[in-house]
C-alpha positions in Angstrom: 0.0 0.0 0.0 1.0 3.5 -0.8 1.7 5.8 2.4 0.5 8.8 0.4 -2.8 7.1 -0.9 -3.3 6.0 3.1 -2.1 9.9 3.9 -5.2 10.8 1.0 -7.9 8.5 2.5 -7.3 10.1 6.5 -7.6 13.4 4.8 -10.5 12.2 2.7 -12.3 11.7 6.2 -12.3 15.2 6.8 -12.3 17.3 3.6 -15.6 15.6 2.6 -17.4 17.0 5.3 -16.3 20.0 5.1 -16.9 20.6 1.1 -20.7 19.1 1.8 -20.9 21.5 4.4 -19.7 24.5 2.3 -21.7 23.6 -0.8 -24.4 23.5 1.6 -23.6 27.5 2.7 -22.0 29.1 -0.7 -22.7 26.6 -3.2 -21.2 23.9 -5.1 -18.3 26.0 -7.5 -17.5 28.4 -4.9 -17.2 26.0 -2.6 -14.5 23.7 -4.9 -13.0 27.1 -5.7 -11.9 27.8 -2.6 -11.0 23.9 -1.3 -9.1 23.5 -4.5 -7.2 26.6 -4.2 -6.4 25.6 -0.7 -5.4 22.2 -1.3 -3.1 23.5 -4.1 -1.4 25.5 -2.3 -0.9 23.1 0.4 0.8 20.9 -2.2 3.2 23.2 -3.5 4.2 23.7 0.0 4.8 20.2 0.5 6.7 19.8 -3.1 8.6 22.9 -2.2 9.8 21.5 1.3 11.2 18.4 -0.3 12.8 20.4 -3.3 12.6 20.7 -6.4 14.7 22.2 -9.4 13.0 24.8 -11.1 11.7 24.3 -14.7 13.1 21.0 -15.1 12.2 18.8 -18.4 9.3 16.2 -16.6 10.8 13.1 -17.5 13.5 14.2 -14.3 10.7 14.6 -11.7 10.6 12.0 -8.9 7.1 12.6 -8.0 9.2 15.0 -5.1 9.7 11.0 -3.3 5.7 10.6 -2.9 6.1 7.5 -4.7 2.4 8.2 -6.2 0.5 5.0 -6.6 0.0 5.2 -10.4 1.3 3.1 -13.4 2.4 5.7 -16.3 2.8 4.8 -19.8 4.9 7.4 -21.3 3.4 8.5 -25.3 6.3 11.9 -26.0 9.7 11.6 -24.7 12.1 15.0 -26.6 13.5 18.3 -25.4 10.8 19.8 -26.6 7.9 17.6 -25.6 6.8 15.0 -23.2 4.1 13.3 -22.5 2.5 10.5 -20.4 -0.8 8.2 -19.5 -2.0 7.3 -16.3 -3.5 3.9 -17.2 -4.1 2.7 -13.3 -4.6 5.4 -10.4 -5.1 4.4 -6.8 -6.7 7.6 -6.1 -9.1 8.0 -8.9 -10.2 4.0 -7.6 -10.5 4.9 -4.3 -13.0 7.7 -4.4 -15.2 6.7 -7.3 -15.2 3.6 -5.0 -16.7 5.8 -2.2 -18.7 7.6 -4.3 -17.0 11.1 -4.2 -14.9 11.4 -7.7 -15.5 15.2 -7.8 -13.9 15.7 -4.4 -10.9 12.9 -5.2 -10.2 15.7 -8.3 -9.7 18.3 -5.6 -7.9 16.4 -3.5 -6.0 15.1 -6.3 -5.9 15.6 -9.6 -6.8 19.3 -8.7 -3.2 20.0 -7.6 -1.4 19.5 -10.8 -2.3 22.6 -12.3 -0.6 25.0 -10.0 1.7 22.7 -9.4 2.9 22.9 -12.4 2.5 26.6 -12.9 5.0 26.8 -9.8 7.7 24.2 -10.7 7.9 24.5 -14.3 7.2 28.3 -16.0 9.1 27.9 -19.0 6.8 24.6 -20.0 2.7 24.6 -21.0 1.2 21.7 -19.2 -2.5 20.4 -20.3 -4.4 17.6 -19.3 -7.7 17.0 -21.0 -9.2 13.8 -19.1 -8.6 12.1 -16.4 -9.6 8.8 -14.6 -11.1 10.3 -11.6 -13.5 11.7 -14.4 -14.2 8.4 -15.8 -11.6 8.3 -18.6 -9.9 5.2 -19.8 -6.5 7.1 -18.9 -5.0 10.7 -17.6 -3.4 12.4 -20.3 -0.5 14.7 -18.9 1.3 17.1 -21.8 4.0 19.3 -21.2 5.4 21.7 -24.4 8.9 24.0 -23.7 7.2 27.7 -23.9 9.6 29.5 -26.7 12.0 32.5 -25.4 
């Protein structure tokens, strides 16, 4: 078992209370607004205390030593380019096992995105599915910005 997947279901315990309660109060997109945001920056916290080297080419990222538990199929590898699947994801099986895939994408999949935006600036990153959302795979897609 993953420690970071165990780490996600404890947390799972309490952030789904707490985004049914604020959906309840401010509504459903505010409320994801404002978790997401939080959780994302909580991430790059995390990423940032274990180090990382700033706009790196993907293929060198370790995951920060998370050790996420995902099997990757990698579709681009250049200087340019690269690109992977997700074609199994403990997280996204988790929560559409408990019935709560649209939080699992905060708590998740949400986290990318700034992520991202943080550790790599000189690259575009796009993702267009995902498995929390039902897809067969994730499709992560980083391009080198031009100077």
């Amino acid at each position: 078992m993953s420690k970071v997947l165990d780490a996600t279901k404890i947390q799972a315990r309490a952030v789904i209370p707490i985004v049914k309660a604020l959906e309840a109060e401010i509504g459903r997109e505010r409320a994801h607004e404002i978790v997401g945001r939080a959780i994302g920056q909580s991430y790059i916290g995390v990423r940032e205390q274990r180090g990382f080297e700033l706009d790196s080419h993907p293929r060198t990222d370790d995951d920060g030593g998370l050790e996420f538990p995902v099997e990757r199929q990698i579709v681009e590898d250049s200087e340019q380019r690269f690109g992977f699947n997700v074609t199994d994801c403990a997280f996204a099986d988790y929560f559409r096992r408990i019935g709560e895939p649209e939080i699992g994408a905060l708590m998740t999949c949400g986290v990318d995105f700034p992520a991202e935006a943080r550790m790599r600036p000189g690259w575009t990153f796009e993702r267009t599915q995902t498995r929390m959302q039902g897809a067969g795979y994730c499709d992560f897609r980083w391009r080198k910005k031009k100077c």
